[in-house]
VEXPA-272226 format. One line per 2 residues: their letters; for each residue x negated, y, z negated of N, C-alpha, C. Coordinates in nm, 4 decimals, padded with zeros to 6 digits, always signed. Layout:
A = X/Y/Z/X/Y/Z/X/Y/Z ~ ...
END
This chain:
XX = +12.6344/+11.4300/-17.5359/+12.7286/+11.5132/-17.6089/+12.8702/+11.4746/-17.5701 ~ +12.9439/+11.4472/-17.6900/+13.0999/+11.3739/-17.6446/+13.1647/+11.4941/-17.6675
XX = +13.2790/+11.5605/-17.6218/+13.3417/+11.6583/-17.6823/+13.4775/+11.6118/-17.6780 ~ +13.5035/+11.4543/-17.6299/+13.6349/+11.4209/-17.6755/+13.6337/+11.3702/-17.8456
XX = +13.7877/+11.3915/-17.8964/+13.8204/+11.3665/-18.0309/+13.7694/+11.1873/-17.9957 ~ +13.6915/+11.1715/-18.1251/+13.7055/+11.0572/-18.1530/+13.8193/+10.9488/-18.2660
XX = +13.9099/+10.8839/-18.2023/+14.0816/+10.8386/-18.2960/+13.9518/+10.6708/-18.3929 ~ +14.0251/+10.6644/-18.4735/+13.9645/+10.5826/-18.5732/+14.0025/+10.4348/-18.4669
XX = +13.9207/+10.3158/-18.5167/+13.9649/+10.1812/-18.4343/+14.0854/+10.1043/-18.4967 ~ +14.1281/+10.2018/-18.5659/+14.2278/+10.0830/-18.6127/+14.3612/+10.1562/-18.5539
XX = +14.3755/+10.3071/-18.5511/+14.4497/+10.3762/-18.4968/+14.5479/+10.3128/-18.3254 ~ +14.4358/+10.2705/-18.2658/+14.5635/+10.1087/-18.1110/+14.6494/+10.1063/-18.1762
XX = +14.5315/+09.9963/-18.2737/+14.6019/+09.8541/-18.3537/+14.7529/+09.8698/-18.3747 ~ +14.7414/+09.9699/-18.4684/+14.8441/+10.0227/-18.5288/+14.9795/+10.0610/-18.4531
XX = +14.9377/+10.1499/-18.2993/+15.0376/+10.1943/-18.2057/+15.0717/+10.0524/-18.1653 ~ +15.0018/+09.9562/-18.1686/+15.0518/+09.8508/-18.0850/+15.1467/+09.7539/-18.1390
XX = +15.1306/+09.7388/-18.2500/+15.2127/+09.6920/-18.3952/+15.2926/+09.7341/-18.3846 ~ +15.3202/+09.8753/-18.3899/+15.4586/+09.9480/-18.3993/+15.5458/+09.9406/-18.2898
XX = +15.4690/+09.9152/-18.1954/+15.5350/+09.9558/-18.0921/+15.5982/+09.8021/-17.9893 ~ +15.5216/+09.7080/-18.0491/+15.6061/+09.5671/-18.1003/+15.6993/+09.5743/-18.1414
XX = +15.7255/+09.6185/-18.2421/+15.8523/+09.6191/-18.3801/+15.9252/+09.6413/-18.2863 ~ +15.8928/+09.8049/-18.2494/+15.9834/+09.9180/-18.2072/+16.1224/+09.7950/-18.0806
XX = +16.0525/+09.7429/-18.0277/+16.0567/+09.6786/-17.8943/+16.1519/+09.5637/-17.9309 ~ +16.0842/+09.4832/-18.0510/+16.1591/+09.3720/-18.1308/+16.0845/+09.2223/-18.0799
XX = +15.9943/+09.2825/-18.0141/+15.8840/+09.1599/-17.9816/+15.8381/+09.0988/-18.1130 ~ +15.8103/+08.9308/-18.0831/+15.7796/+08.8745/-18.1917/+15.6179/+08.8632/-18.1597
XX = +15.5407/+08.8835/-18.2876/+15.4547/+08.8934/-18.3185/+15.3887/+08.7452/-18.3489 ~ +15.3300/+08.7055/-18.2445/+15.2304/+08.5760/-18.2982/+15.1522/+08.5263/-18.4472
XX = +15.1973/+08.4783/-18.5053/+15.0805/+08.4649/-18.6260/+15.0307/+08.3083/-18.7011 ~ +14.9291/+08.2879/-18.6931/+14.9071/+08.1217/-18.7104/+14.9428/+08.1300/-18.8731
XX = +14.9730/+08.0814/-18.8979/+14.9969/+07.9983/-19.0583/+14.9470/+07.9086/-19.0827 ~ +14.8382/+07.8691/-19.1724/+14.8496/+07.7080/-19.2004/+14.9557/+07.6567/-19.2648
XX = +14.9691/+07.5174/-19.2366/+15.0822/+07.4658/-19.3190/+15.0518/+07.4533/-19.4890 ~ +15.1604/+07.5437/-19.5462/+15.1302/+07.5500/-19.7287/+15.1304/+07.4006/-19.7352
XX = +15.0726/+07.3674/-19.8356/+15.0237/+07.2638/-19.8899/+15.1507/+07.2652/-20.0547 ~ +15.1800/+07.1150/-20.0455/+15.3180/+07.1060/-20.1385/+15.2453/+07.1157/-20.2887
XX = +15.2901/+07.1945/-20.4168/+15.2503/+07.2574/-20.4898/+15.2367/+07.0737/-20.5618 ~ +15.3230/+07.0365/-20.5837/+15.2636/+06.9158/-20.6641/+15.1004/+06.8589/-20.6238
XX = +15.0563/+06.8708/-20.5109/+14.8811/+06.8650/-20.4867/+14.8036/+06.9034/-20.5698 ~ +14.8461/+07.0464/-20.6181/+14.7439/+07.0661/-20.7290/+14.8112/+07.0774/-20.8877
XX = +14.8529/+06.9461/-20.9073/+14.8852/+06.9045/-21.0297/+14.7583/+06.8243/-21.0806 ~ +14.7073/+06.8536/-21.2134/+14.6146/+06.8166/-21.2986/+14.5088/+06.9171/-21.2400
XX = +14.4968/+06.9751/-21.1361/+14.3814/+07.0734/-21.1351/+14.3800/+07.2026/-21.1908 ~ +14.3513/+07.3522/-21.1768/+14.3377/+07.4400/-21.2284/+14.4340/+07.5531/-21.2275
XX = +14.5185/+07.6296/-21.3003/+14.6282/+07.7155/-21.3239/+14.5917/+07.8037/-21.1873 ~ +14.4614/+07.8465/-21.1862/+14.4224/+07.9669/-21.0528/+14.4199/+07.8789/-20.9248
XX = +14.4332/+07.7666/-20.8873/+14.4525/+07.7087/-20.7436/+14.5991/+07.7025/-20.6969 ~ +14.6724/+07.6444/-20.8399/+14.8237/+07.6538/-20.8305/+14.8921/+07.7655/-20.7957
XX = +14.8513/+07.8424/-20.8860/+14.9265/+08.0138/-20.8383/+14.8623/+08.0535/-20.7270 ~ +14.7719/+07.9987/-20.6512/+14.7283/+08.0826/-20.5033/+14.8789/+08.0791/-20.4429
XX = +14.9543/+08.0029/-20.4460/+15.0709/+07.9634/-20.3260/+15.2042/+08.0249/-20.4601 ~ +15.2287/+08.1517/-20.3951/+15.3599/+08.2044/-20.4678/+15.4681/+08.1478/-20.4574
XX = +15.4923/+07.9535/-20.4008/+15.5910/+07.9355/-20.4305/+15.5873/+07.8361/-20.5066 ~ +15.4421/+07.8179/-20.6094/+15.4579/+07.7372/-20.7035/+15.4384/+07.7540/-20.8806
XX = +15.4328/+07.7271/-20.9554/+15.4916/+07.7590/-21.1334/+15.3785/+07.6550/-21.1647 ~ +15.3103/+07.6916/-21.2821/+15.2083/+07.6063/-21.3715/+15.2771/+07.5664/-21.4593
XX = +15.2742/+07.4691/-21.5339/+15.3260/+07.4221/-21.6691/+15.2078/+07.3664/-21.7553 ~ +15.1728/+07.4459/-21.8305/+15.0620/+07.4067/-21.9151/+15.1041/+07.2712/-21.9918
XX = +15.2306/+07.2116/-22.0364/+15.2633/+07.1748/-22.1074/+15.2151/+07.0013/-22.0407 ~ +15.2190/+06.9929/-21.9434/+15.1736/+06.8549/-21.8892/+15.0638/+06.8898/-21.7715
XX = +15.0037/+07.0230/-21.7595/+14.9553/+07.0557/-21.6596/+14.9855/+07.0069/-21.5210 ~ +15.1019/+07.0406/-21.4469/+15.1417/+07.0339/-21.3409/+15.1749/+07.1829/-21.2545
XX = +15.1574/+07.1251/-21.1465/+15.2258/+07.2544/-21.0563/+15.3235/+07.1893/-20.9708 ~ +15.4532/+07.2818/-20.9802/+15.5368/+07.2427/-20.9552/+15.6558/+07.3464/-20.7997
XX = +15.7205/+07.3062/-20.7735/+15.7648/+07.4014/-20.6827/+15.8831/+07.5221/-20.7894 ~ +15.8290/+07.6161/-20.7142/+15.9045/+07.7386/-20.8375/+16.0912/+07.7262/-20.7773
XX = +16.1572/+07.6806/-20.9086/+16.3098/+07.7042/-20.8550/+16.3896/+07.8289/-20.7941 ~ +16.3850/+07.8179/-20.6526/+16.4307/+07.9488/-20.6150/+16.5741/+07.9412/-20.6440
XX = +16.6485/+07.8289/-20.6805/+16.8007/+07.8783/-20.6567/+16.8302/+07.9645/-20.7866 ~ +16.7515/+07.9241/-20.8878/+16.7612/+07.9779/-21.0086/+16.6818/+08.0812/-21.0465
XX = +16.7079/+08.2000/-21.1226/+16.6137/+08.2974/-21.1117/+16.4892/+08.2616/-21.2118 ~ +16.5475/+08.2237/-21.3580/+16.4651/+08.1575/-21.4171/+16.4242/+08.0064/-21.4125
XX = +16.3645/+07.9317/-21.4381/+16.2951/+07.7919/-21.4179/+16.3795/+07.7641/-21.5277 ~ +16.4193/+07.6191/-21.5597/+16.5201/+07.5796/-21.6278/+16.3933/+07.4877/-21.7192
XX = +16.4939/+07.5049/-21.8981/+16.3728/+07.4770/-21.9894/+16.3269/+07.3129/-21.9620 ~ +16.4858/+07.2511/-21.8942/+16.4046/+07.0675/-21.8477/+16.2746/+07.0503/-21.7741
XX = +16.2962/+07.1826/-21.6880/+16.1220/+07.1551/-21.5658/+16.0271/+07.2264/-21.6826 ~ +16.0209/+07.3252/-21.7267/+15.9002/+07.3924/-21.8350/+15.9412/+07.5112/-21.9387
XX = +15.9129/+07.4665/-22.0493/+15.9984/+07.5555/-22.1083/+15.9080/+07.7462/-22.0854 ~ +15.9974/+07.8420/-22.0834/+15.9429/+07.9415/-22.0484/+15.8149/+08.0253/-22.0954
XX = +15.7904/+07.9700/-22.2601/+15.6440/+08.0038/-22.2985/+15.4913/+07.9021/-22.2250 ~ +15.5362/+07.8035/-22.1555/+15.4240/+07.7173/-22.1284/+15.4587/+07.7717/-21.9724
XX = +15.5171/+07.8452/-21.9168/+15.5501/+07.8243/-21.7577/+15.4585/+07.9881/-21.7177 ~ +15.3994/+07.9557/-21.6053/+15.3110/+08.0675/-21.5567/+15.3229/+08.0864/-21.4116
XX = +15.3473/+08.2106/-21.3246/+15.3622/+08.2373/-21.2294/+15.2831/+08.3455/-21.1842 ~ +15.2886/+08.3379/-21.0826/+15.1977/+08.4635/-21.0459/+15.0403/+08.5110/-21.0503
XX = +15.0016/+08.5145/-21.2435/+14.9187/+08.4824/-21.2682/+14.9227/+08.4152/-21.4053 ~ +14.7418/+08.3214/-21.4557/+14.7779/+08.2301/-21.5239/+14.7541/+08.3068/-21.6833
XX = +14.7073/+08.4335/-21.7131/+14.7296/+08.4783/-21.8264/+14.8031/+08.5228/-21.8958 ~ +14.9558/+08.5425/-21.8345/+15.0343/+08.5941/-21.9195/+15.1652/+08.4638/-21.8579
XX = +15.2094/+08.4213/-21.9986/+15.3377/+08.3468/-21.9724/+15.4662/+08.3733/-21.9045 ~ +15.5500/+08.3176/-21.9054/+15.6969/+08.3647/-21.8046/+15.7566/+08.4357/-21.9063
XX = +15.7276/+08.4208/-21.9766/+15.8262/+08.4506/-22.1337/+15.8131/+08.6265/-22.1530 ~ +15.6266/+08.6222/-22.1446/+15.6159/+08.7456/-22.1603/+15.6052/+08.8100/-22.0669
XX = +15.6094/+08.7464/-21.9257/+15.6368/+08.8374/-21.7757/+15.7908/+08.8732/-21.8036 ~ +15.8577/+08.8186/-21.8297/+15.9799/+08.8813/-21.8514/+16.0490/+08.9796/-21.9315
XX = +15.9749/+08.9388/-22.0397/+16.0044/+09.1228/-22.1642/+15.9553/+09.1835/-22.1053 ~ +15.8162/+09.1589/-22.0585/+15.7055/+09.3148/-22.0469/+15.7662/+09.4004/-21.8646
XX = +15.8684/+09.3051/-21.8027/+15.9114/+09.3371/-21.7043/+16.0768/+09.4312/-21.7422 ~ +16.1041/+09.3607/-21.8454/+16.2251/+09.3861/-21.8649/+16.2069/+09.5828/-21.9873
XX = +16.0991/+09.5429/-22.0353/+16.0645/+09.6736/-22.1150/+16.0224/+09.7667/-21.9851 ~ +15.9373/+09.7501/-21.9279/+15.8862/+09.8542/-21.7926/+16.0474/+09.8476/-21.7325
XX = +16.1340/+09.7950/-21.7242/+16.2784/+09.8905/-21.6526/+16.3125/+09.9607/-21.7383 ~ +16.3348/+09.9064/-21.9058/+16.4525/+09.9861/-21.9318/+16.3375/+10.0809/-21.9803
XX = +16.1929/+10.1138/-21.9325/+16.1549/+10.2760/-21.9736/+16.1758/+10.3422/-21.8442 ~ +16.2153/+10.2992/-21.7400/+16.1895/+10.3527/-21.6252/+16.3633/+10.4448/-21.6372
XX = +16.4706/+10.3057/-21.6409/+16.5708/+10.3648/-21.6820/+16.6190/+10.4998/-21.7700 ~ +16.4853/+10.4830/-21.8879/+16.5836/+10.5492/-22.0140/+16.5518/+10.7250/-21.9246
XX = +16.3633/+10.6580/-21.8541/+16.2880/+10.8263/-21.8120/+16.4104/+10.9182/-21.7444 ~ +16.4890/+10.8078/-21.6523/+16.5600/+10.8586/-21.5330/+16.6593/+10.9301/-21.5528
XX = +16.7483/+10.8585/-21.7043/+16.8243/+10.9271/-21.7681/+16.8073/+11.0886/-21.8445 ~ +16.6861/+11.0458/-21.9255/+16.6801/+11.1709/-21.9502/+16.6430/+11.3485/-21.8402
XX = +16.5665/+11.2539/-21.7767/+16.5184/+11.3678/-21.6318/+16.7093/+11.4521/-21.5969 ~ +16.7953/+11.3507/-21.5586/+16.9070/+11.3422/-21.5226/+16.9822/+11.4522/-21.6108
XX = +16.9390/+11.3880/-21.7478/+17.0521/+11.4754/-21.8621/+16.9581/+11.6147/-21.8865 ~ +16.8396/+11.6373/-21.8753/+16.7584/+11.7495/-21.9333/+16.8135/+11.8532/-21.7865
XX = +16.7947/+11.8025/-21.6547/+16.8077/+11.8912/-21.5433/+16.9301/+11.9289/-21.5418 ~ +17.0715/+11.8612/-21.5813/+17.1637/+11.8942/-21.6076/+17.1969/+12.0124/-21.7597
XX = +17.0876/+11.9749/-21.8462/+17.1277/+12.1113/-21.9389/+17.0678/+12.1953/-21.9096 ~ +16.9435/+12.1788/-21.8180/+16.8862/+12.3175/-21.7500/+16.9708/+12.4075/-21.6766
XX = +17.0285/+12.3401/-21.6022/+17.1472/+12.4011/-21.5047/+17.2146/+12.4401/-21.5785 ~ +17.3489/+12.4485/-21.6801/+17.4035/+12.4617/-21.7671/+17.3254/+12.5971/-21.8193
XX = +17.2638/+12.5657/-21.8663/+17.2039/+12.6725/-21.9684/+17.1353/+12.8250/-21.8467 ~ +17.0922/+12.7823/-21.7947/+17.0856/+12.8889/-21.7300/+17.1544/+12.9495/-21.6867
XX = +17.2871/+12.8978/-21.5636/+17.4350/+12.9634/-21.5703/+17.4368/+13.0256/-21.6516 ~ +17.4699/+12.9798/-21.7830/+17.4658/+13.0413/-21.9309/+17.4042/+13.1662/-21.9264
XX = +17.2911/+13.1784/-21.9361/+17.2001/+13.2653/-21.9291/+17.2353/+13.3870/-21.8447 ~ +17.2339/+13.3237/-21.7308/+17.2925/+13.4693/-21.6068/+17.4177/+13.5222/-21.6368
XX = +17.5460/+13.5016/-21.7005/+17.6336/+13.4925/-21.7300/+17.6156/+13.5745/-21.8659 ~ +17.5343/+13.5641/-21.9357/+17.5359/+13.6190/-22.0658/+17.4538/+13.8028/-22.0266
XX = +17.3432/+13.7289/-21.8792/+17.3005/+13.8939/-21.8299/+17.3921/+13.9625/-21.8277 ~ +17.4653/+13.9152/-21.6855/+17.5653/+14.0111/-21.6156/+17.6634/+14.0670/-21.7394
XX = +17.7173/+13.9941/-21.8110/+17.7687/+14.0383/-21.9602/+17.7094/+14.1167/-22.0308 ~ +17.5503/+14.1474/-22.0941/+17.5009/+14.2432/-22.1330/+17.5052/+14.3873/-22.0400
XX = +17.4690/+14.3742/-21.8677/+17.4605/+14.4413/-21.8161/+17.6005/+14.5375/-21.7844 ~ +17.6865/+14.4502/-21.8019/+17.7932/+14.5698/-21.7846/+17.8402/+14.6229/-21.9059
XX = +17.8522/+14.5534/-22.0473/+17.8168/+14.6366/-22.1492/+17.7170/+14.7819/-22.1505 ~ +17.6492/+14.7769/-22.1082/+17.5274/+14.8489/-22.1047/+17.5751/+14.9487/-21.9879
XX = +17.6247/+14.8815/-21.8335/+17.6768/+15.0498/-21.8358/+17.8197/+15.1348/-21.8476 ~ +17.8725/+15.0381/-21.9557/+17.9874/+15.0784/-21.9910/+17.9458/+15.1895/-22.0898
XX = +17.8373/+15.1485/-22.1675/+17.8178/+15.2696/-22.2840/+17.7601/+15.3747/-22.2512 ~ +17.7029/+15.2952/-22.1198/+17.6582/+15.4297/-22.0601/+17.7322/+15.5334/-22.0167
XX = +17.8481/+15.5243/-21.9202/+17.9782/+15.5939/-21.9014/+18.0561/+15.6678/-21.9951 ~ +18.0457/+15.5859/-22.1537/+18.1280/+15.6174/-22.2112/+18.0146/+15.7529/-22.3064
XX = +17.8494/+15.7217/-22.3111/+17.8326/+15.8251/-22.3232/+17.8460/+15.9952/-22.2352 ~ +17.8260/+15.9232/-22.1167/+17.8403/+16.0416/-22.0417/+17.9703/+16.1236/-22.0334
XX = +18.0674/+16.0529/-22.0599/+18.2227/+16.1160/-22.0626/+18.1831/+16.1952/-22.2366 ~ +18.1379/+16.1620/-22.3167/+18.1535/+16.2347/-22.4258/+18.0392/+16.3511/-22.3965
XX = +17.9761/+16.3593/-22.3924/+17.8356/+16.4673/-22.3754/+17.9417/+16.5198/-22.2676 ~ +18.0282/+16.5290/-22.1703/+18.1076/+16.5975/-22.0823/+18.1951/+16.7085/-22.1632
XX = +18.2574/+16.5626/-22.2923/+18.3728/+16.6240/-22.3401/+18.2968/+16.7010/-22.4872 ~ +18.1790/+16.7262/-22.5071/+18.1281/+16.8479/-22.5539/+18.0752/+16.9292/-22.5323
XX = +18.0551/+16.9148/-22.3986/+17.9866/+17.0507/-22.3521/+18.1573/+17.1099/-22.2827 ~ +18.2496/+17.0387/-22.2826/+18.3805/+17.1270/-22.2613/+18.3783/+17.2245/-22.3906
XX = +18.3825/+17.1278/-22.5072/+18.3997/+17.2210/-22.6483/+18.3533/+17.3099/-22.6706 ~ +18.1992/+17.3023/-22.6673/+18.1231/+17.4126/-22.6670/+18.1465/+17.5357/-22.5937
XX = +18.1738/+17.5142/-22.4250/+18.2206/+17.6114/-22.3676/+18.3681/+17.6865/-22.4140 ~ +18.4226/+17.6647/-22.4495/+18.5447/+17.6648/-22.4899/+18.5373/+17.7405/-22.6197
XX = +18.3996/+17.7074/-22.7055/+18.4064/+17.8197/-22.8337/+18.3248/+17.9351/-22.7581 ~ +18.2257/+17.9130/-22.6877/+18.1518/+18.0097/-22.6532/+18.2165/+18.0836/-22.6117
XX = +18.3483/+18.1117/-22.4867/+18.4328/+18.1334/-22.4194/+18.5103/+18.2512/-22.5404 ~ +18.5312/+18.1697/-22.6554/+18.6236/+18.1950/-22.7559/+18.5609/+18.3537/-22.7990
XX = +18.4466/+18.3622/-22.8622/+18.3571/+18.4202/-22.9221/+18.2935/+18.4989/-22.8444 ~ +18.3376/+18.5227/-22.7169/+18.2655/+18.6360/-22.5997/+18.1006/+18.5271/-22.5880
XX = +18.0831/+18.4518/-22.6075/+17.9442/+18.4413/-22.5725/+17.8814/+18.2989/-22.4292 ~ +17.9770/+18.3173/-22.3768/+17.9860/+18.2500/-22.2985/+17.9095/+18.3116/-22.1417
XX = +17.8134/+18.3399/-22.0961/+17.7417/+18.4241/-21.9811/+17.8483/+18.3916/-21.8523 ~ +17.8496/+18.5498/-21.7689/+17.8771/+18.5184/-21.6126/+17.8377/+18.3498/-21.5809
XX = +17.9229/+18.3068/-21.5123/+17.8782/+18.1775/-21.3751/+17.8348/+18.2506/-21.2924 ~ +17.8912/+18.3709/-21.2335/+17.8573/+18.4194/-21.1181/+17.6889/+18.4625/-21.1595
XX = +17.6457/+18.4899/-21.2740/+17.5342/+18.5933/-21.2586/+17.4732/+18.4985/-21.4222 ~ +17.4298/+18.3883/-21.4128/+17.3734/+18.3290/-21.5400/+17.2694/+18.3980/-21.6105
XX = +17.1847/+18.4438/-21.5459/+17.0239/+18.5465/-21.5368/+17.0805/+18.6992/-21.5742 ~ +17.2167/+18.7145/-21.6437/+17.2342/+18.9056/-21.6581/+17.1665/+18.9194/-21.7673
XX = +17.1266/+19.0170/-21.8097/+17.0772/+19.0974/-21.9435/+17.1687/+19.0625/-22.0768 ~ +17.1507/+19.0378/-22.1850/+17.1929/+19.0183/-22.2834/+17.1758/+19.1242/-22.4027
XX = +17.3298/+19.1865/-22.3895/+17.3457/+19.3312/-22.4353/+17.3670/+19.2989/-22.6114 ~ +17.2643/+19.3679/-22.6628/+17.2957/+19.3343/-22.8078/+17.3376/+19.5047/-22.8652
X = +17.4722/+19.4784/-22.9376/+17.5475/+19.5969/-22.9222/+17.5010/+19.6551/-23.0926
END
């Protein structure tokens, strides 16, 4: 019976990695030496793209080293519908719209999130603003009924008063003498 926690095996690993970094220790790691992308020229689009720093050109079937100074491959080395990176089913041509469409939806989402949370805000201000505005309407009329129901039950007293029929304050409960 174990009753210590058992930590997963990769859980070291991990402290020990980090704690490399943390430190700024360099981390050992064998590499083989990449192999120069022109090697697998005339062989297969999927051997070429194993090594992300090389470009297929269907057009003479070569693999070639991908131009880093340039962002795009220039149309003299392959023109951009025959040029394949990454992977060999979709062209550069159309890695690039279908990259360039996935920003500007990412963009347009961000915008609108941006402009909708901003008329939310807006509008609600609005909203509270239009309360507190109903609400003191509301007990303004309220006041202003109560001052009138004041200023008729003055009147009333005042005819009653007039007309003898106005009862004691002192004695509200007297007998009511009918003469």
């Amino acid at each position: 019976m174990e009753s210590a926690r058992r930590w997963p095996l990769w859980l070291p690993g991990l402290a020990l990695l980090w704690g490399r970094a943390v430190v700024g220790l360099e981390i050992p790691t064998t590499v083989p030496p990449a192999q120069a992308c022109s090697a697998f020229s005339q062989k297969s689009c999927e051997e070429c793209l194993k090594n992300v720093s090389c470009l297929w050109c269907y057009t003479n079937n070569t693999c070639i080293d991908y131009p880093v100074r340039s962002i795009f491959p220039p149309s003299s080395l392959c023109s951009l519908s025959n040029a394949r990176w990454g992977v060999c089913w979709i062209n550069f041509e159309a890695l690039i719209i279908a990259m360039a469409v996935v920003a500007g939806l990412i963009l347009v989402s961000i915008t609108v999130c941006c402009c909708y949370c901003c008329y939310c805000r807006r509008r609600s201000r609005r909203l509270e603003e239009e309360e507190e505005q109903l609400a003191r309407k509301r007990e303004e009329r309220r006041l202003q009924s109560l001052q009138r129901k004041h200023e008729r039950k003055l009147k009333h007293d005042e005819i009653r008063k007039k007309y003898g029929l106005l009862q004691d304050s002192d004695n509200p409960y007297s007998r009511f003498e009918n003469e």
